[in-house]
Every structure is written in C-alpha cells, then in structure tokens.
PyMOL Python script that loads the backbone (N, CA, C, O; Angstrom):
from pymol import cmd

cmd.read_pdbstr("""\
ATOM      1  N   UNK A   1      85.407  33.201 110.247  1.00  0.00           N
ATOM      2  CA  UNK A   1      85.260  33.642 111.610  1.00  0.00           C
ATOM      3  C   UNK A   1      86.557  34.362 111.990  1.00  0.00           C
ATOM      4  O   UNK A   1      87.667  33.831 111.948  1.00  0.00           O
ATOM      5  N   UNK A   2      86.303  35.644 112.373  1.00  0.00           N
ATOM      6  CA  UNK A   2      87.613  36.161 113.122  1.00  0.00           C
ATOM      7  C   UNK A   2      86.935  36.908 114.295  1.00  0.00           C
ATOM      8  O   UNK A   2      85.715  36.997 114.435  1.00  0.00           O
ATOM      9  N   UNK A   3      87.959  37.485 115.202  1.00  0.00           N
ATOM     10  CA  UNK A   3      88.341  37.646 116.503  1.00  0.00           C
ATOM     11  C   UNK A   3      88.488  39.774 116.057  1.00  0.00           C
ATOM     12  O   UNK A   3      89.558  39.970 115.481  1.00  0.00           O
ATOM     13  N   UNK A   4      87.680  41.077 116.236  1.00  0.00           N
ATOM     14  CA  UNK A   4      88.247  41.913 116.457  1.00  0.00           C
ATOM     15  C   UNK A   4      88.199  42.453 117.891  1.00  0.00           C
ATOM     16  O   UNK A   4      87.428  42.001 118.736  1.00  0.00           O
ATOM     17  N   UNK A   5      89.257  43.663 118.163  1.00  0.00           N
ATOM     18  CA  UNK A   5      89.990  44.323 119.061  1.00  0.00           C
ATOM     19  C   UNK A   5      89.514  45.574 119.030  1.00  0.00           C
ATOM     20  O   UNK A   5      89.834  46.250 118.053  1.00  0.00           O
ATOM     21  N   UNK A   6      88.798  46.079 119.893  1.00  0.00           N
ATOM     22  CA  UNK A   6      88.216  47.439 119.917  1.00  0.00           C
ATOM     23  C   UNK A   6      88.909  48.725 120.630  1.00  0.00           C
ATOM     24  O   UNK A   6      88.643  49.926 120.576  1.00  0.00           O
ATOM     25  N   UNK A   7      89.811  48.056 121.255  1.00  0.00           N
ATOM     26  CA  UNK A   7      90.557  48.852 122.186  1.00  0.00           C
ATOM     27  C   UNK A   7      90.929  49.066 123.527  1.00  0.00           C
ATOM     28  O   UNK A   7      90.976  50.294 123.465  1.00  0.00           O
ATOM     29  N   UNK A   8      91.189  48.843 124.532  1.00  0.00           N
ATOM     30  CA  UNK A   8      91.261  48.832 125.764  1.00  0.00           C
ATOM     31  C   UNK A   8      90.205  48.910 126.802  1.00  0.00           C
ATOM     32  O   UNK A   8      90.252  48.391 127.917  1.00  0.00           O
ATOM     33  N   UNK A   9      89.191  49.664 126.268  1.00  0.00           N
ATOM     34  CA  UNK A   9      88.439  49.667 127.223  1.00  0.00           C
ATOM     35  C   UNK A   9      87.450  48.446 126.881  1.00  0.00           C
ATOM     36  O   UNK A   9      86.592  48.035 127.663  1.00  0.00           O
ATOM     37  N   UNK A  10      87.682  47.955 125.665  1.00  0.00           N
ATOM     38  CA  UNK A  10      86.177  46.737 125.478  1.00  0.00           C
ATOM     39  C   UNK A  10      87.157  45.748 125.152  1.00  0.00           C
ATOM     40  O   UNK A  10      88.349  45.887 124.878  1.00  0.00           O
ATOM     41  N   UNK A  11      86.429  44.705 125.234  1.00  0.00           N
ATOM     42  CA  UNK A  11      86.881  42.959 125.077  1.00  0.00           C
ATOM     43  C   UNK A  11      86.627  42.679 123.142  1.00  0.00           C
ATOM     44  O   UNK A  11      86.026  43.208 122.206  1.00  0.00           O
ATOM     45  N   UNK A  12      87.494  41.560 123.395  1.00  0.00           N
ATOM     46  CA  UNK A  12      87.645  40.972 121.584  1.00  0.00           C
ATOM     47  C   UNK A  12      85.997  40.580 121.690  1.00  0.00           C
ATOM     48  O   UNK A  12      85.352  40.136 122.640  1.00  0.00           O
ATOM     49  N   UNK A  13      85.485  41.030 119.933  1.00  0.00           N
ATOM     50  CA  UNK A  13      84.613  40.164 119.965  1.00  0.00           C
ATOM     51  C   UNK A  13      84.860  39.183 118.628  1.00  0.00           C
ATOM     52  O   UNK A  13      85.766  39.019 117.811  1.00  0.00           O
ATOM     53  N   UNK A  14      83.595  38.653 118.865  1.00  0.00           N
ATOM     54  CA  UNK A  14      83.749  37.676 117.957  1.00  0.00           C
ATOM     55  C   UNK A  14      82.845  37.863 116.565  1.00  0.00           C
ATOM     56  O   UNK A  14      81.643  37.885 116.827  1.00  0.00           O
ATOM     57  N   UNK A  15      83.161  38.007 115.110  1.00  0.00           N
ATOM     58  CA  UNK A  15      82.721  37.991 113.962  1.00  0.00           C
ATOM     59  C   UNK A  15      82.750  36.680 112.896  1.00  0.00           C
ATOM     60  O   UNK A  15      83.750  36.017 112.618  1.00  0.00           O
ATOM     61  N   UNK A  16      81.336  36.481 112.359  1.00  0.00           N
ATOM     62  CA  UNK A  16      81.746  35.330 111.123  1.00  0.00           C
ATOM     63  C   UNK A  16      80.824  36.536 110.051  1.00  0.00           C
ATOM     64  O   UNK A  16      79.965  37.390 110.275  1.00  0.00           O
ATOM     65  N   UNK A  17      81.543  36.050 108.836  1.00  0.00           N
ATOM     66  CA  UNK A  17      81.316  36.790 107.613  1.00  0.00           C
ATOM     67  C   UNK A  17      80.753  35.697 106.888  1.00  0.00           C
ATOM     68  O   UNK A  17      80.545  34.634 107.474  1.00  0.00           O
ATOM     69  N   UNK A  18      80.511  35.824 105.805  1.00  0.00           N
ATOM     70  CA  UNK A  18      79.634  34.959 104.472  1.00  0.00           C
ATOM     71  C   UNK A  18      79.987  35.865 103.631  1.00  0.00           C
ATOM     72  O   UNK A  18      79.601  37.034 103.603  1.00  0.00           O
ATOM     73  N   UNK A  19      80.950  35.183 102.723  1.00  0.00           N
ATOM     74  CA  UNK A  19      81.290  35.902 101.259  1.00  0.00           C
ATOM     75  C   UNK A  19      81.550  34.957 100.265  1.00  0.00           C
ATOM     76  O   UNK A  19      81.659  33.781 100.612  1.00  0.00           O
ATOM     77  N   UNK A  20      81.679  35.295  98.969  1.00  0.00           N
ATOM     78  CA  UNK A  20      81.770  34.691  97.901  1.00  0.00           C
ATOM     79  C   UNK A  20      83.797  34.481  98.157  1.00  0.00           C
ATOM     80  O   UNK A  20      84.724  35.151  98.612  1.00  0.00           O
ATOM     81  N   UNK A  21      83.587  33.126  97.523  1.00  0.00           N
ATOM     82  CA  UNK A  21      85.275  33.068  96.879  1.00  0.00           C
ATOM     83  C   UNK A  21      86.151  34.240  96.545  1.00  0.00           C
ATOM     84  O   UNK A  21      86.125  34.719  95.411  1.00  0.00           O
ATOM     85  N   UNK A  22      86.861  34.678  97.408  1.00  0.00           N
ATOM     86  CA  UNK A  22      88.092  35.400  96.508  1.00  0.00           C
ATOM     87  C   UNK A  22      87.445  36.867  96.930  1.00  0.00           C
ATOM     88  O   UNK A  22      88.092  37.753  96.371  1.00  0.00           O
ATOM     89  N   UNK A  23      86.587  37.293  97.579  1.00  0.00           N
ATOM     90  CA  UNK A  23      86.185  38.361  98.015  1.00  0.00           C
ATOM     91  C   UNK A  23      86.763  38.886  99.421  1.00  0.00           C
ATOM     92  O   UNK A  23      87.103  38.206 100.389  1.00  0.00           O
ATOM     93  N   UNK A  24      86.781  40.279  99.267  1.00  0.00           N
ATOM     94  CA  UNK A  24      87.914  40.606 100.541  1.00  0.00           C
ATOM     95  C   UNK A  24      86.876  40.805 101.869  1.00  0.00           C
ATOM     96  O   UNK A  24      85.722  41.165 101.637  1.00  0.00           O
ATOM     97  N   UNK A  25      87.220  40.614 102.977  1.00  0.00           N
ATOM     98  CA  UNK A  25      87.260  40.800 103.902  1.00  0.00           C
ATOM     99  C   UNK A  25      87.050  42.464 104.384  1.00  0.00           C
ATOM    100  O   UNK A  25      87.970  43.235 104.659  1.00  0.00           O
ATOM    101  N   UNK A  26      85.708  42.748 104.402  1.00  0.00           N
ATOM    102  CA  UNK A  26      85.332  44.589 104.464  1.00  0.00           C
ATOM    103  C   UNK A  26      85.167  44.854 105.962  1.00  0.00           C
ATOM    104  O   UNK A  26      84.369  44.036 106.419  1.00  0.00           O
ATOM    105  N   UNK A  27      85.680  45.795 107.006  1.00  0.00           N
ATOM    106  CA  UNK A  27      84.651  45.486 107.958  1.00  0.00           C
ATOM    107  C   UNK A  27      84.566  44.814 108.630  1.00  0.00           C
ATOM    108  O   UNK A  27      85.413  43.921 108.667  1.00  0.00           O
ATOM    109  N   UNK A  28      83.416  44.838 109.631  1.00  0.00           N
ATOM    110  CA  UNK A  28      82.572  43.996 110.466  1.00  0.00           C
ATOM    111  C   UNK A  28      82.062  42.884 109.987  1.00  0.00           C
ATOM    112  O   UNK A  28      81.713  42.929 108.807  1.00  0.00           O
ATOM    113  N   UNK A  29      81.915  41.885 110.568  1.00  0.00           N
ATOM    114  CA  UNK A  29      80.989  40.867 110.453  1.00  0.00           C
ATOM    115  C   UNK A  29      79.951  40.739 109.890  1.00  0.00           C
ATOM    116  O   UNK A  29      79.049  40.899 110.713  1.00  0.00           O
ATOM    117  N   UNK A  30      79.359  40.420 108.377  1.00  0.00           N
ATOM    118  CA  UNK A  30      77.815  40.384 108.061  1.00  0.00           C
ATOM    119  C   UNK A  30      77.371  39.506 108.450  1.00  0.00           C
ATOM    120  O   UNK A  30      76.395  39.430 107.702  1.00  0.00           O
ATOM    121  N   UNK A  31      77.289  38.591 109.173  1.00  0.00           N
ATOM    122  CA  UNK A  31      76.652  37.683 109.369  1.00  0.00           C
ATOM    123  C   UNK A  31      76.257  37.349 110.677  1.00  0.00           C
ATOM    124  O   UNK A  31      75.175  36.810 110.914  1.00  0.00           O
ATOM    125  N   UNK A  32      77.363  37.745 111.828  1.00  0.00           N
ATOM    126  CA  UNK A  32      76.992  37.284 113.205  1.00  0.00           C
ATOM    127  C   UNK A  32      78.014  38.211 114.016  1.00  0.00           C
ATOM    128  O   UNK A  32      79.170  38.135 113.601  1.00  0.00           O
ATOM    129  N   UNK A  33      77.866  38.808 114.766  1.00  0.00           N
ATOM    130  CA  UNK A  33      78.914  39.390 115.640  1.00  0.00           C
ATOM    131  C   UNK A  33      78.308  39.799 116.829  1.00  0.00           C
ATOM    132  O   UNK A  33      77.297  40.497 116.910  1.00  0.00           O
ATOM    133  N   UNK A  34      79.223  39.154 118.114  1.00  0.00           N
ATOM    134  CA  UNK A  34      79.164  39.127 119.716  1.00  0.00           C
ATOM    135  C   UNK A  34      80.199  38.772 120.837  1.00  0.00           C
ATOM    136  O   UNK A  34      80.975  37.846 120.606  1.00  0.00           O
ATOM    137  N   UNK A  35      80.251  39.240 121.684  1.00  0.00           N
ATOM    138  CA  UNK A  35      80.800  39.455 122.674  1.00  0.00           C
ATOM    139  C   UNK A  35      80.589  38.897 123.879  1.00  0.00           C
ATOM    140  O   UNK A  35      79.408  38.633 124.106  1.00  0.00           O
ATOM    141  N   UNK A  36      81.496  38.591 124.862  1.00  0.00           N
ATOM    142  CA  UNK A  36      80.904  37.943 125.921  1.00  0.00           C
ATOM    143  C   UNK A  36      80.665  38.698 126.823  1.00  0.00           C
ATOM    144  O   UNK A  36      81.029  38.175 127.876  1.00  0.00           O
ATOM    145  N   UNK A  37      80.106  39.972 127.023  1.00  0.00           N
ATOM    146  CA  UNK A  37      79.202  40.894 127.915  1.00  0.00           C
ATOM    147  C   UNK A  37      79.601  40.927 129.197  1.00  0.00           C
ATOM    148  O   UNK A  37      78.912  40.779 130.206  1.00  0.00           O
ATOM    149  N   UNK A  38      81.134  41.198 129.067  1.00  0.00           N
ATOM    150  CA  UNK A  38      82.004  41.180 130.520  1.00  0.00           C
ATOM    151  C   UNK A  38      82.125  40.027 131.251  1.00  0.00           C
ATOM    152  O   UNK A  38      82.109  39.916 132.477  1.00  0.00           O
ATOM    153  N   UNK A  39      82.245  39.197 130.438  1.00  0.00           N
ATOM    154  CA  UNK A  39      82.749  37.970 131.161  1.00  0.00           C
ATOM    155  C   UNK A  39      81.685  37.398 131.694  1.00  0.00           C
ATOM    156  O   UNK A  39      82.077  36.804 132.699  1.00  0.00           O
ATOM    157  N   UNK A  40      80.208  37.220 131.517  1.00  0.00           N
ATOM    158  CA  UNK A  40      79.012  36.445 131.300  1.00  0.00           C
ATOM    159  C   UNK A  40      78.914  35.475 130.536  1.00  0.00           C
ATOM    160  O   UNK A  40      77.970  34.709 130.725  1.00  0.00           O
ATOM    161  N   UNK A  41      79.745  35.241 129.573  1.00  0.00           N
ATOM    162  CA  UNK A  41      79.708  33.812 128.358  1.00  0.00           C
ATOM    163  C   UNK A  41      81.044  33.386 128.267  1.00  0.00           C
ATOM    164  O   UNK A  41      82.030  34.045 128.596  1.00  0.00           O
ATOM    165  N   UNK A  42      81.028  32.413 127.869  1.00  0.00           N
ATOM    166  CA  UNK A  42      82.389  31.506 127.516  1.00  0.00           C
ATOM    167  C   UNK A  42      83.364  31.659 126.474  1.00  0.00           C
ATOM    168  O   UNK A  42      83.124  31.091 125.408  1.00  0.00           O
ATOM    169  N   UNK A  43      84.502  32.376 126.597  1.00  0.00           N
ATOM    170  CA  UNK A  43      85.993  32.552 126.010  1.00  0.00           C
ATOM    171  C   UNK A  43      86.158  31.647 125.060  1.00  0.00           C
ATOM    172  O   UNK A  43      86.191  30.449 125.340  1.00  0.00           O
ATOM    173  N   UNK A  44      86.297  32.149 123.676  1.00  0.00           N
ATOM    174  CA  UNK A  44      87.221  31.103 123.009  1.00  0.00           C
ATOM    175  C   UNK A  44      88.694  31.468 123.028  1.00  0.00           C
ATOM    176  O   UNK A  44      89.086  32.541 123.487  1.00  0.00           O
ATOM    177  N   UNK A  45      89.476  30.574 122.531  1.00  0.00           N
ATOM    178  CA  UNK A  45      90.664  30.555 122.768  1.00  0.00           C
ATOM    179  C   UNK A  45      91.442  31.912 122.308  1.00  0.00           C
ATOM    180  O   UNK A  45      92.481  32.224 122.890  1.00  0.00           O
ATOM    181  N   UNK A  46      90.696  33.058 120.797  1.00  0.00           N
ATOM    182  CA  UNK A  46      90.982  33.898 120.328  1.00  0.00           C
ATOM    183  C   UNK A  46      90.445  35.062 121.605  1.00  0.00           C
ATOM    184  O   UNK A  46      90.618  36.234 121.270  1.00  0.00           O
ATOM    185  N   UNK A  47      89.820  34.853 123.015  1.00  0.00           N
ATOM    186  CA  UNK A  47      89.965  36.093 123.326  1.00  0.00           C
ATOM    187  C   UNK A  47      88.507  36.497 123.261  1.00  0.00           C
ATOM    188  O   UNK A  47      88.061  36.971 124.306  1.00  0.00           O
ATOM    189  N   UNK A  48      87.638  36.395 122.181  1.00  0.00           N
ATOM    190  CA  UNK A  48      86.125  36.632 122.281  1.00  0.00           C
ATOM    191  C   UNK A  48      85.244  35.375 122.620  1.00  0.00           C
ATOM    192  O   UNK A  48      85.535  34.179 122.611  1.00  0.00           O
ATOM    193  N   UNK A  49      84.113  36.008 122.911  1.00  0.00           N
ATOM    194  CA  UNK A  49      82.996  34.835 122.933  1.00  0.00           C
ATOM    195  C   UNK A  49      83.074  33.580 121.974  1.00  0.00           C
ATOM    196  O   UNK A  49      83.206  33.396 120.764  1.00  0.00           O
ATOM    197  N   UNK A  50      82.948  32.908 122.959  1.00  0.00           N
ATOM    198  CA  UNK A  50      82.505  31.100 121.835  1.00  0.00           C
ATOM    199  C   UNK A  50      81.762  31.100 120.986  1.00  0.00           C
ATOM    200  O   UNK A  50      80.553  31.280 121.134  1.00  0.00           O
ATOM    201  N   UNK A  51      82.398  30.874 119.799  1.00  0.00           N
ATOM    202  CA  UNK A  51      81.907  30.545 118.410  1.00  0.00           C
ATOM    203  C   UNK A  51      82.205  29.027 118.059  1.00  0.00           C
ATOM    204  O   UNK A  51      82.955  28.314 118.727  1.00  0.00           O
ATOM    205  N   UNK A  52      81.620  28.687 117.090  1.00  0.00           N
ATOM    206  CA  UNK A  52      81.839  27.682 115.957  1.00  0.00           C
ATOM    207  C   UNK A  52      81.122  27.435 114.813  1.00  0.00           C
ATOM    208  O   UNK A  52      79.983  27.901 114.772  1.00  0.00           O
ATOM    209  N   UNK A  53      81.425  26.965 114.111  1.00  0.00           N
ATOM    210  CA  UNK A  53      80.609  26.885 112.888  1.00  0.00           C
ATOM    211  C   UNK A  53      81.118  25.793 111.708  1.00  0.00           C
ATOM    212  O   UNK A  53      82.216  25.396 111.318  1.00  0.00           O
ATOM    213  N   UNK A  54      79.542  25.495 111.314  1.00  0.00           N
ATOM    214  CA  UNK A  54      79.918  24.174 110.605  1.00  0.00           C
ATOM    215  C   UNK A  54      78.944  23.738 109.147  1.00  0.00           C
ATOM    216  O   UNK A  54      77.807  23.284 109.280  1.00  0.00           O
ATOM    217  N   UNK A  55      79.614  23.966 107.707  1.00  0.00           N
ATOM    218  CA  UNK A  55      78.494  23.965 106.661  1.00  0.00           C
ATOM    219  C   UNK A  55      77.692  22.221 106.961  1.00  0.00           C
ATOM    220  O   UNK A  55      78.207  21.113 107.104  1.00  0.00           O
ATOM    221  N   UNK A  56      76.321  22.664 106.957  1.00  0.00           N
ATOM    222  CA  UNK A  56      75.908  21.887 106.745  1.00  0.00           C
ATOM    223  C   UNK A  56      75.451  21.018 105.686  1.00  0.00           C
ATOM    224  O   UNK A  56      75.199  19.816 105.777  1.00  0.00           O
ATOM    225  N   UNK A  57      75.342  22.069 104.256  1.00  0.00           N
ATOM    226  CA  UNK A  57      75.473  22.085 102.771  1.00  0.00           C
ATOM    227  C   UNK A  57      75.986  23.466 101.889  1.00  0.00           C
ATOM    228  O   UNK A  57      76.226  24.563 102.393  1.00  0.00           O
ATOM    229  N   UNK A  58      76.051  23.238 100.948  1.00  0.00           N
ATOM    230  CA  UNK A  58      76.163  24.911 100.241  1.00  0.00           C
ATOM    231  C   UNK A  58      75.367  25.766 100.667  1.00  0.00           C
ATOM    232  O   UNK A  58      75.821  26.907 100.592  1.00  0.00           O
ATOM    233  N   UNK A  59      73.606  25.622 101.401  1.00  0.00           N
ATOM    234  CA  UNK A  59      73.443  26.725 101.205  1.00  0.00           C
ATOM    235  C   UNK A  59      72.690  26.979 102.361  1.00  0.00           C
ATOM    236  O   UNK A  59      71.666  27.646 102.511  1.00  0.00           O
ATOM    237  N   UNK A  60      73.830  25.899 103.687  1.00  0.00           N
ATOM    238  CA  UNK A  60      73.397  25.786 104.567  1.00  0.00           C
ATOM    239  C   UNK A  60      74.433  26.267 105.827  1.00  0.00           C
ATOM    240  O   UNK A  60      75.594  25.871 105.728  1.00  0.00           O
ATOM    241  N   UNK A  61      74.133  26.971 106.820  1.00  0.00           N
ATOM    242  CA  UNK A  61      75.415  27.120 107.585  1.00  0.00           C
ATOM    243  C   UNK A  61      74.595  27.226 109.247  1.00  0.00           C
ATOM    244  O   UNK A  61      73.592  27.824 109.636  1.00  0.00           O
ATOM    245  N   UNK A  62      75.404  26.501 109.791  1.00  0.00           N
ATOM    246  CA  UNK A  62      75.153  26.328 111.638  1.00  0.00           C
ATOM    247  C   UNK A  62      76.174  27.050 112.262  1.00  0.00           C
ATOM    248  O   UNK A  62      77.367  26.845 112.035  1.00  0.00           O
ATOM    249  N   UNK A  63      75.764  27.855 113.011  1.00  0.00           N
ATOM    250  CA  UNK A  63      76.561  28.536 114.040  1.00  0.00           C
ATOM    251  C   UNK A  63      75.920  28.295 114.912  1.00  0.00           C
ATOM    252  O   UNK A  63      74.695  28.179 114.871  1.00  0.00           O
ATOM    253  N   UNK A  64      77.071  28.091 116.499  1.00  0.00           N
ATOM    254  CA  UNK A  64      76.511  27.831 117.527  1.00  0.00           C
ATOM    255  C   UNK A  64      77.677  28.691 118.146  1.00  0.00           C
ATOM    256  O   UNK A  64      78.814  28.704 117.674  1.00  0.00           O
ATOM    257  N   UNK A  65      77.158  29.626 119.587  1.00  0.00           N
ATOM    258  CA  UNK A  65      78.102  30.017 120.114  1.00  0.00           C
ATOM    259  C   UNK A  65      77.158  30.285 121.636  1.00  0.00           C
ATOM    260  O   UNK A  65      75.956  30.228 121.894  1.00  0.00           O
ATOM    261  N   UNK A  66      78.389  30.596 122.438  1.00  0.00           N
ATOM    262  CA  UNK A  66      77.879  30.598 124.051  1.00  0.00           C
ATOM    263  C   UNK A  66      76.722  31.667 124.247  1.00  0.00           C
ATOM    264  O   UNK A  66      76.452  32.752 123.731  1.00  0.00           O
ATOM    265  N   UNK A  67      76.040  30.686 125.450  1.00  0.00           N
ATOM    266  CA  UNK A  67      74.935  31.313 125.691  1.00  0.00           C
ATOM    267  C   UNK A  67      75.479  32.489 126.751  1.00  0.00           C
ATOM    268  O   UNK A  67      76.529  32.321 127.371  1.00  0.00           O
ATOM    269  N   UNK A  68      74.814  33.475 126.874  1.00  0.00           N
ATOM    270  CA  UNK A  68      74.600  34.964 127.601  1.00  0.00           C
ATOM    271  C   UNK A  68      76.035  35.851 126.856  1.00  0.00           C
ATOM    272  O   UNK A  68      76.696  36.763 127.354  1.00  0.00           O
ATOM    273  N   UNK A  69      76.183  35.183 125.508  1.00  0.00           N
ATOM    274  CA  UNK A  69      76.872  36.651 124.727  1.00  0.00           C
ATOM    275  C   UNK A  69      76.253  37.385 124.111  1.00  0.00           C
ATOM    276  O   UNK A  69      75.275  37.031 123.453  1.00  0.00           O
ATOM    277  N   UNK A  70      76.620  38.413 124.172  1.00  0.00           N
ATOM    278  CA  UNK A  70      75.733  39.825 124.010  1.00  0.00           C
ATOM    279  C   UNK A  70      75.839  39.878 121.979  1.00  0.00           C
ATOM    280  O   UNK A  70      76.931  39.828 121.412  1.00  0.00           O
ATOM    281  N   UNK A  71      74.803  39.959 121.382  1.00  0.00           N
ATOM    282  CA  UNK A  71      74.577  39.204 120.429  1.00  0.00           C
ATOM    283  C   UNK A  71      74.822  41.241 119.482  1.00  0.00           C
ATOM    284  O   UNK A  71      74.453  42.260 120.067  1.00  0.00           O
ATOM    285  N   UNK A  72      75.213  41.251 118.635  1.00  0.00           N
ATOM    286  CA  UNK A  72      75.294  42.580 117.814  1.00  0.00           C
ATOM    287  C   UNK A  72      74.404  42.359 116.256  1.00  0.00           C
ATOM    288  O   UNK A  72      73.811  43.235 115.627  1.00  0.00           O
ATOM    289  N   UNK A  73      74.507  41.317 116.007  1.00  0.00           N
ATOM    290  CA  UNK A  73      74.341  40.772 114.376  1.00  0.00           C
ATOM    291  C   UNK A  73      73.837  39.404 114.650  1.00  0.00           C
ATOM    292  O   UNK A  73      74.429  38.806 115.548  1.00  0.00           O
ATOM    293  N   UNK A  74      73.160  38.977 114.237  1.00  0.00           N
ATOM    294  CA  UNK A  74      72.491  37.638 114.352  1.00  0.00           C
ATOM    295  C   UNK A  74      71.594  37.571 112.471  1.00  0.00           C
ATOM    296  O   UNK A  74      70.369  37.694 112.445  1.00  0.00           O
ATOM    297  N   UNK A  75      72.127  37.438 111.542  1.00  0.00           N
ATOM    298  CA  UNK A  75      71.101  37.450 110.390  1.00  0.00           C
ATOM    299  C   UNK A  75      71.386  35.979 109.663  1.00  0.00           C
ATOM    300  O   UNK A  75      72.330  35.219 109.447  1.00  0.00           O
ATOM    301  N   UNK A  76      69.779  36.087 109.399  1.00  0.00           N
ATOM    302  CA  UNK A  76      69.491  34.192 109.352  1.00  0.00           C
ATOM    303  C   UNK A  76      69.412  33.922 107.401  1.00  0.00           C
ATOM    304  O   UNK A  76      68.862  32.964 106.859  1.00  0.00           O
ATOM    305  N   UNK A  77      70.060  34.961 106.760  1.00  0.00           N
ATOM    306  CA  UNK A  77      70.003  34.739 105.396  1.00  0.00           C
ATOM    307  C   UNK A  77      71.500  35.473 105.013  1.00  0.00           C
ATOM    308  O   UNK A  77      71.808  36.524 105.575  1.00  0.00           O
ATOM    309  N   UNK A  78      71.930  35.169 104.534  1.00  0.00           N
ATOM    310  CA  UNK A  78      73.033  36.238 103.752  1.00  0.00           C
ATOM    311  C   UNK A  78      73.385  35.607 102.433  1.00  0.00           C
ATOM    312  O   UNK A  78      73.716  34.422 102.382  1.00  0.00           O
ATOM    313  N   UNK A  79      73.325  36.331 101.418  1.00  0.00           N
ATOM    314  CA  UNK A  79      73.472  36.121 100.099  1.00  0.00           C
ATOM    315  C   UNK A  79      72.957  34.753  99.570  1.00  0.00           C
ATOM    316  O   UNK A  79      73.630  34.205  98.696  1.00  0.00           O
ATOM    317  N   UNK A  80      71.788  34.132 100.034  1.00  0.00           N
ATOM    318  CA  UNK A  80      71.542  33.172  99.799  1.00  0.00           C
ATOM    319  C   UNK A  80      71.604  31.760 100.353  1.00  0.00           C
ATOM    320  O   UNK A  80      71.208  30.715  99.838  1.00  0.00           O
ATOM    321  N   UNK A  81      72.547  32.099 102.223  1.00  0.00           N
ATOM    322  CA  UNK A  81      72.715  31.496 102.598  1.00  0.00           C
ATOM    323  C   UNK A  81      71.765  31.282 103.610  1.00  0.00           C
ATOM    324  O   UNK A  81      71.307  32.280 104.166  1.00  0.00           O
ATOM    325  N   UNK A  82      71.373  30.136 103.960  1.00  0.00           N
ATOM    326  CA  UNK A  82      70.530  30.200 105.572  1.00  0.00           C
ATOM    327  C   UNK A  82      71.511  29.850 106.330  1.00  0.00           C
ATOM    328  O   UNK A  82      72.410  29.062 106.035  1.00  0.00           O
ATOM    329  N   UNK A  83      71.310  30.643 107.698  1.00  0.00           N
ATOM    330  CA  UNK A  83      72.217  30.329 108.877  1.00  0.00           C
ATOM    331  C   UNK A  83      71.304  30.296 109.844  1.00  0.00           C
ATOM    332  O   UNK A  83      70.507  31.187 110.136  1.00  0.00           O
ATOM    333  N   UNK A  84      71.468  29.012 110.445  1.00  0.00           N
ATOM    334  CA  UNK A  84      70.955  28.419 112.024  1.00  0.00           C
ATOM    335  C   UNK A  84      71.818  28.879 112.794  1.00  0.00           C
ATOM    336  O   UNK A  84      73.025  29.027 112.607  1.00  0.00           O
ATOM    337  N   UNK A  85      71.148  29.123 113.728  1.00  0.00           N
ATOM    338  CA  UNK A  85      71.917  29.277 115.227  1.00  0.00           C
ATOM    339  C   UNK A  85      71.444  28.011 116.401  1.00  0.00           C
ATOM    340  O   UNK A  85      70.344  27.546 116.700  1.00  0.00           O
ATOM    341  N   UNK A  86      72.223  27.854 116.668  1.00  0.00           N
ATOM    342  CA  UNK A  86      72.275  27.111 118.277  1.00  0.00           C
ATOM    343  C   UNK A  86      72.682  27.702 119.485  1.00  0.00           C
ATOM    344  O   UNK A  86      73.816  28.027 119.136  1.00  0.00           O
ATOM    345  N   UNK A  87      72.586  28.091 120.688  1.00  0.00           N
ATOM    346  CA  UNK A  87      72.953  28.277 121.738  1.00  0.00           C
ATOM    347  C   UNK A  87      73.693  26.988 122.268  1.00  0.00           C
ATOM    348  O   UNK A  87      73.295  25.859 121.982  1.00  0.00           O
ATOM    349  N   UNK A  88      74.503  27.165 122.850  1.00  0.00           N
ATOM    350  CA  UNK A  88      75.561  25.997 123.692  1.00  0.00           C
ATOM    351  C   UNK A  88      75.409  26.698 125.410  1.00  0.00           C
ATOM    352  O   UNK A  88      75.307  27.914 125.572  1.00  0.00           O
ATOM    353  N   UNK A  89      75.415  25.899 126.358  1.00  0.00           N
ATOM    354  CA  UNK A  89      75.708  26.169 127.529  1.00  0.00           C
ATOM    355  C   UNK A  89      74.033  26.564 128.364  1.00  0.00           C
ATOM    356  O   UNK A  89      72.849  26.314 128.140  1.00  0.00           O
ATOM    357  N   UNK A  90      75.009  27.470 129.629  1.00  0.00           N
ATOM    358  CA  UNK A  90      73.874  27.588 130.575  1.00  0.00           C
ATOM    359  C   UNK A  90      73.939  29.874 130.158  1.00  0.00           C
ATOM    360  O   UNK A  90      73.141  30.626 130.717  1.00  0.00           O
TER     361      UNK A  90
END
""", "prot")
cmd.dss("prot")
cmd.show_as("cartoon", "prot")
cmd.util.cbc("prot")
cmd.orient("prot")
C-alpha cells in the first residue's frame, strides 16, 4: 500500500499493488486505487483515503477502506489472488 501525489491541484490518493517477491514497484496501483473525493471519506494518516489491508491466506487478501472514496481500481483477482473488499464507515 502506498500513498501517491498528483500535484497541487488534486489530493494524495491511495494505492495497494499485488506483486510477486522481489518485483519492482511500476506505476499505479494494480489492484485498488482511491481517493477521498474532496474530503467526503476518511483521511489516513498518509494524506489519502482510508485504507487497510490484511492477508487472509496466500491466496487470499481483504481490503477495507472508507466509505464515499471515489474508487479508480477496485479488481477482485490479481495474479491469482482474490481480493475482498469491505466498506468501513457511513
């Protein structure tokens, strides 16, 4: 999970990736990337929308992040992985 910076006129958002061991970091987010839509969803401490995330097994992964962030990437498979989502909040 990281935090990018678009530039002055837009807010940090928030990215989680899914990659193999030892693989670099390309880019955007494949896996999930959003924003809190001008201050409609809840801040994490990095500046973008509330994230978290937590393996549930190898080939299992839960993300949960604040509700009314403006969602860019939401994909529920990546390389073999399933990813759940949860909404948190109002």
């Amino acid at each position: 999970m990281f935090q990018r910076d678009c530039g002055a006129t837009t807010g940090f958002s928030t990215q989680i990736s899914v990659l193999e061991s030892g693989d670099p970091l390309s880019g955007g987010g494949n896996t999930f990337r959003a924003d809190d839509d001008h201050g409609a969803a809840r801040i994490g401490a990095w500046g973008g929308s509330w994230a978290e995330m937590n393996w549930l097994s190898t080939d299992q992964l839960l993300i949960r992040y604040a509700a009314n962030s403006r969602l860019f990437e939401q994909d529920t498979d990546v390389s073999g992985v399933e990813i759940i989502y949860e909404v948190v909040g109002d």
